[in-house]
N, C-alpha and C positions, 0 to 999 in steps of 0.2 A: 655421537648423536647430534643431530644437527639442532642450534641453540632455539627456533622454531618451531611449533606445530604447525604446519601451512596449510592452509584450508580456504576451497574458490564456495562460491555462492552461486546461486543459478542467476539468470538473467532480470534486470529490473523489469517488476512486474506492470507496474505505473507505464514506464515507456514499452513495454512488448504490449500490452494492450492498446495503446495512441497509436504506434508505429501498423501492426494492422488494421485497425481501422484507414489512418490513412492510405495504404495501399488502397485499402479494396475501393475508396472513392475516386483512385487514380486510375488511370484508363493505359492499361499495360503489366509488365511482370516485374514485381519487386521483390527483394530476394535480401532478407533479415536473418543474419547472424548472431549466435550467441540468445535467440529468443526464452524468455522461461515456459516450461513445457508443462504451469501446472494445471490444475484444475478449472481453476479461475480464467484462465487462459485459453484453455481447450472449448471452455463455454463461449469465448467470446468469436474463437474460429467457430465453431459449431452456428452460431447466429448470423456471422458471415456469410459462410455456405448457404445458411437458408434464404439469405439475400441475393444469392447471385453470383459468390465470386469463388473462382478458384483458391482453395487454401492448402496446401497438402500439410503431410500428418504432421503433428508433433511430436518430433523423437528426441532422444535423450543427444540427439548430435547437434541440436539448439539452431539448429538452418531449417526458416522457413520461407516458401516460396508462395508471395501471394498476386493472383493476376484480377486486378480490379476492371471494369465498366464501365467508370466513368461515374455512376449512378447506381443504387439498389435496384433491383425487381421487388416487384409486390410478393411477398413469400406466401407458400403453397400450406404454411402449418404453422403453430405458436413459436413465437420466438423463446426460447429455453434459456436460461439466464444462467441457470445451478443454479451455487452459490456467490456469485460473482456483481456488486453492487455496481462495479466499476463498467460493466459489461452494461446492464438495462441503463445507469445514465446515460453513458455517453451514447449507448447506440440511439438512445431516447431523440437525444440532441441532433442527430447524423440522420437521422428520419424526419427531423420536423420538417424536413422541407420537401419531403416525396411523396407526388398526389397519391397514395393509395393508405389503404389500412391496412397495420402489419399490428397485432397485438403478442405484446411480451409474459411472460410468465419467470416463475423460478423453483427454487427447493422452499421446504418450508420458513427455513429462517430467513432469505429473501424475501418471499412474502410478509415479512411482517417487516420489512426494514422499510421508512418514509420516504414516497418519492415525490410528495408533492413539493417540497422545495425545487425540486426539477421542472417540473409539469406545469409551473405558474408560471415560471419564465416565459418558459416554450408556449406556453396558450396565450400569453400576452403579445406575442409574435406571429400570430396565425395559426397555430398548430390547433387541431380538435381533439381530447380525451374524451373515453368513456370506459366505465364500469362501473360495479357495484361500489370499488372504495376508489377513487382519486390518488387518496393518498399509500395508497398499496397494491404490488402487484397480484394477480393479475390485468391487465389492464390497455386498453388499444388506442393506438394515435392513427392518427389519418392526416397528415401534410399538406402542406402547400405554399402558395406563396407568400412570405415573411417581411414583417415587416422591423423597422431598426429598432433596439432596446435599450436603454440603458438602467442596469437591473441592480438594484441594493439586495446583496443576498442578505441572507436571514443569520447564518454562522457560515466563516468562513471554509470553504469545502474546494477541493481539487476536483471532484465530480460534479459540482454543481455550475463550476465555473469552466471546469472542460467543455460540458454539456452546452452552455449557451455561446461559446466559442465553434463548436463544431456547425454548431446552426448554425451561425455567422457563415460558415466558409460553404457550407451547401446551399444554401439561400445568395451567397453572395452581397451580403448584406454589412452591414456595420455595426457591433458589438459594442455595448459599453458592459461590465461587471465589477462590483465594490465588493472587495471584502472585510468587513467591518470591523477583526480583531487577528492581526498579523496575516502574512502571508503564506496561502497552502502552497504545495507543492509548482513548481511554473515549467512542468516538462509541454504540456500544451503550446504552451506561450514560445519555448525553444526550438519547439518541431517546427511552428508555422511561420515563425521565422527565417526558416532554414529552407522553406519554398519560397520566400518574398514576399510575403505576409508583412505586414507592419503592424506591427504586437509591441503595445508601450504601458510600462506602468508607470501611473501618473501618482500625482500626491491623492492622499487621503484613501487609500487603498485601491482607487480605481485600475483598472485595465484596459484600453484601449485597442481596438480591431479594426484593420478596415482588411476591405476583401481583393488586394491590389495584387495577390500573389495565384500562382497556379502548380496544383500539385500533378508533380510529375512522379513516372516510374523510380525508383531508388536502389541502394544497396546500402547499408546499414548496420553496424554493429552495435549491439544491446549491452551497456555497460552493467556491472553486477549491482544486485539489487540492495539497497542499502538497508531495506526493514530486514530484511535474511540477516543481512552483516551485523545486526546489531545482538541477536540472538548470541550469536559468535564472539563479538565486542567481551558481553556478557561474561561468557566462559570463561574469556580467559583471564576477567576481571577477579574471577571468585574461585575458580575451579581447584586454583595451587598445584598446578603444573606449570609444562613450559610457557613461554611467553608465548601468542596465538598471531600469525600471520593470515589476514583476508586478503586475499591478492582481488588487485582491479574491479575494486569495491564505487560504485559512483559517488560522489559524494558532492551531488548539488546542495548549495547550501540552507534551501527550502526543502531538505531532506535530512539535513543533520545536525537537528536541534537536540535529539539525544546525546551526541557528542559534545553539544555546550554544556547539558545537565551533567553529566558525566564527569568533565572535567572540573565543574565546583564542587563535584564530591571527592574529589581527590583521586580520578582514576587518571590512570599514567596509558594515555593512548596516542599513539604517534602515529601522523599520513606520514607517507612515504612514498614516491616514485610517481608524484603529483605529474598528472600528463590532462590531454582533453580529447573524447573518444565522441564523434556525433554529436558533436556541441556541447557534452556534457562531461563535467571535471569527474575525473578516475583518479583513483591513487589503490595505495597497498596501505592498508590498518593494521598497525602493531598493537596490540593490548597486551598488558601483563598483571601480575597479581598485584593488588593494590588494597591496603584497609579504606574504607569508603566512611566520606561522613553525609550525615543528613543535609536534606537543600527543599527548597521551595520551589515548584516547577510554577510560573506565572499565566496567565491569562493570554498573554500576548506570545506565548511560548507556545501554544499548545498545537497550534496549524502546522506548526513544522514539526511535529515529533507525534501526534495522534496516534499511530499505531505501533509505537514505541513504549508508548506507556504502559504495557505490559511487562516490557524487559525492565523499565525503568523503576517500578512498584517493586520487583522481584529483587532487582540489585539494593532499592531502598530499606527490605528487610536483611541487609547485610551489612547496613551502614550504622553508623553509632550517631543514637537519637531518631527523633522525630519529624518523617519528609512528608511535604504538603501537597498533591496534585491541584490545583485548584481552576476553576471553572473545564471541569472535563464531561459534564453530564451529556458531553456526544456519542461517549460511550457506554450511553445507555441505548440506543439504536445501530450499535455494530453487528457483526454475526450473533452476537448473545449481549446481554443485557453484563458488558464487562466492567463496569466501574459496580455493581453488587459481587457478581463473579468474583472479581479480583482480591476482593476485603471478605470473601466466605471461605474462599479457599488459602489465603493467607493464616487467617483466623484457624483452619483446620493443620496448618503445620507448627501450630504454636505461637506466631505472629500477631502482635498486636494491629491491629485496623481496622476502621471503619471509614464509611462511606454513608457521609450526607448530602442532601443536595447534591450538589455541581463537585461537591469536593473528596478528596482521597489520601488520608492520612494515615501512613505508616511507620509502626518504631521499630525501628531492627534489632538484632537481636545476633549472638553468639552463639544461639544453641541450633544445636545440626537442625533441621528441617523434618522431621519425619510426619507423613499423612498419607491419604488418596486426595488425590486432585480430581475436580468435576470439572469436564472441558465445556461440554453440550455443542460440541464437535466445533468449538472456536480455536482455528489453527494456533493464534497469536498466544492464547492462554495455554495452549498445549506446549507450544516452545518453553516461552517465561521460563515455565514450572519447572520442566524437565530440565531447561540450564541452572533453577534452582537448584536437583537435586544433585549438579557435580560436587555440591559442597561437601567435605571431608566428614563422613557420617550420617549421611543424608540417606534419608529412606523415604524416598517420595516416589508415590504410584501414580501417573498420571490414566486416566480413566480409557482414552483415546488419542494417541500420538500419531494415528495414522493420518488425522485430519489433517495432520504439516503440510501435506503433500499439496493444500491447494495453493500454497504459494512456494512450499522449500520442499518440492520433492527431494527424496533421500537423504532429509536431516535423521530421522533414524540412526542410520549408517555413520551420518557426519558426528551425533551424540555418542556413539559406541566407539569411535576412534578417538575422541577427548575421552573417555570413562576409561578406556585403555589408556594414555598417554597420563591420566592421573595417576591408577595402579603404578604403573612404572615408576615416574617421579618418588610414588611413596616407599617404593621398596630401594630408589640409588642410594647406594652407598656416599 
């Protein structure tokens, strides 16, 4: 048996969402390898098309072909978001600059997610909103010509600061964006550089744009998505089987601040076959079974590991002592209200934890995990949980696991083959 469970992750969801976008504002056929095929994804091709541009399907073969215009068309119907926050920002931002009205919408839990952090930007640059709430969709822009910004965001956000970066580039205009406590994700900033864009981060959080580059047709490969890997990390952190091999995992380092937290708990995770795929650092993640101890996730931590904090809360009730999430109350406006979430359904497997304010504190614990888990169809908590339940005795019912699929389609499948691969270990001789 080979010393390995090897297991690939679908495409980063972060860059397959930027990388179409950018096509379709390119004027020609670009053609994305390796793209992720999920939900989230689908919605943001689906909003495309309504735009104007050729997208063909997403299929499980991760090759997508997208033929851009140069520019949107004014679309014929609401722009359909799903569930997909990443999709109404940035498309927000990619529109403020086209004379017509195109109004967005989404699924329920989109609609209650806040987009005026977005819309203040963009209306302070020329852009028009209207509806009934500003700060929630449903809700219509109508574009035009823009003018320069230099914008103190509110909490540091990868979509907030996409969004006023994308206006930059369709407006042709010059961007300034501060983020006030560490830095989010910077695949934006990667992409536009990699047309000729001049994209600088300066001191004190600033980011700097000017509009000196031109995007052209492309071909592209979509490194693996590191929030999926971490699910995975996870496993095989707890699981007590083989050591877990993620092949060709990205691992930008505004991506992989769960692997700093990780690592002061004591987990034994090694890269491996460190390479660079589309500007962005690749490697192969080894994890293996490791006792965890408690740590303090800090304030200036939190941009770079935000939707990690779910794996990282779950691994925390498997550590010895008392772990501190602190300043996370962003995670009260995700797909579900997950910093209550995460300390109710904790609490339901035995789990010491609460959640006040901004803060998220977990004691771990020894004892198998048994409960039902309440998702309310939040993919991230639907993971967590279910990598909680490889624990040895573990009897945890997550409520809805089919939700994964809008970012890791066929973790199902991927969880059933570690639940296998535990069985086995526990019966070798």
């Amino acid at each position: 048996m080979d010393k390995f469970h090897r297991l690939g992750v679908p495409g980063d969801k972060s860059i397959t969402h930027r990388l179409l976008l950018l096509a379709a504002l390119a004027r020609g056929k670009s053609r994305i390898s390796g793209a992720l095929t999920s939900l989230d994804i689908k919605s943001t091709a689906r909003v495309l098309r309504a735009l104007g541009c050729e997208v063909t399907p997403l299929t499980s073969s991760g090759v997508v072909s997208v033929t851009g215009r140069g520019s949107f068309r004014r679309p014929r119907r609401l722009l359909d978001c799903g569930n997909s926050g990443t999709t109404a920002r940035l498309t927000l931002g990619a529109l403020a600059a086209h004379p017509f009205q195109a109004t967005l919408t989404g699924d329920a839990s989109l609609r209650r997610r806040p987009m005026r952090r977005v819309t203040e930007p963009l209306e302070r640059m020329g852009a028009r909103f209207s509806g009934s709430n500003l700060d929630r969709l449903p809700l219509s822009i109508r574009g035009g010509d823009l003018a320069p910004i230099a914008w103190e965001m509110p909490v540091s956000s990868a979509q907030i600061k996409g969004s006023v970066l994308f206006a930059g580039v369709v407006a042709r205009c010059p961007v300034s964006v501060r983020e006030p406590t560490g830095r989010s994700r910077d695949h934006t900033e990667r992409l536009l550089r990699s047309f000729g864009f001049t994209v600088t981060a300066a001191e004190a959080g600033w980011v700097h744009f000017l509009p000196d580059g031109r995007l052209e047709p492309f071909e592209l490969e979509v490194p693996g998505d590191a929030s999926s890997a971490a699910f995975l990390v996870g496993a095989g952190l707890i699981s007590g089987a083989r050591p877990v091999r993620i092949t060709g995992v990205g691992v930008n380092p505004t991506r992989t601040g769960f692997l700093r937290v990780l690592e002061r708990m004591g987990a034994r995770v090694i890269l491996e076959r460190a390479r660079e795929v589309a500007g962005e650092p690749v490697g192969d993640l080894v994890a293996e079974p490791t006792p965890l101890r408690a740590t303090s996730v800090e304030a200036m931590e939190i941009p770079s590991l935000i939707d990690e904090i779910p794996l990282l809360a779950v691994m925390a009730a498997r550590a010895r002592g008392v772990s501190r999430f602190l300043e996370v109350g962003e995670l009260r406006v995700k797909e579900s209200n997950r910093l209550a979430l995460l300390a109710e359904n904790l609490r339901a497997l035995g789990v010491e934890a609460m959640a006040s304010d901004d803060t998220l504190e977990v004691e771990g614990t020894d004892r198998a995990p048994r409960g039902r888990i309440r998702t309310q169809g939040d993919h991230r908590i639907a993971m967590a949980f279910a990598v909680l339940g490889l624990v040895d005795g573990a009897e945890v019912k997550v409520d809805d696991l089919r939700c994964a699929s809008v970012s890791f389609p066929g973790f199902d499948q991927v969880l059933r083959s570690l639940q296998r691969d535990r069985r086995r270990s526990a019966v070798r001789p």
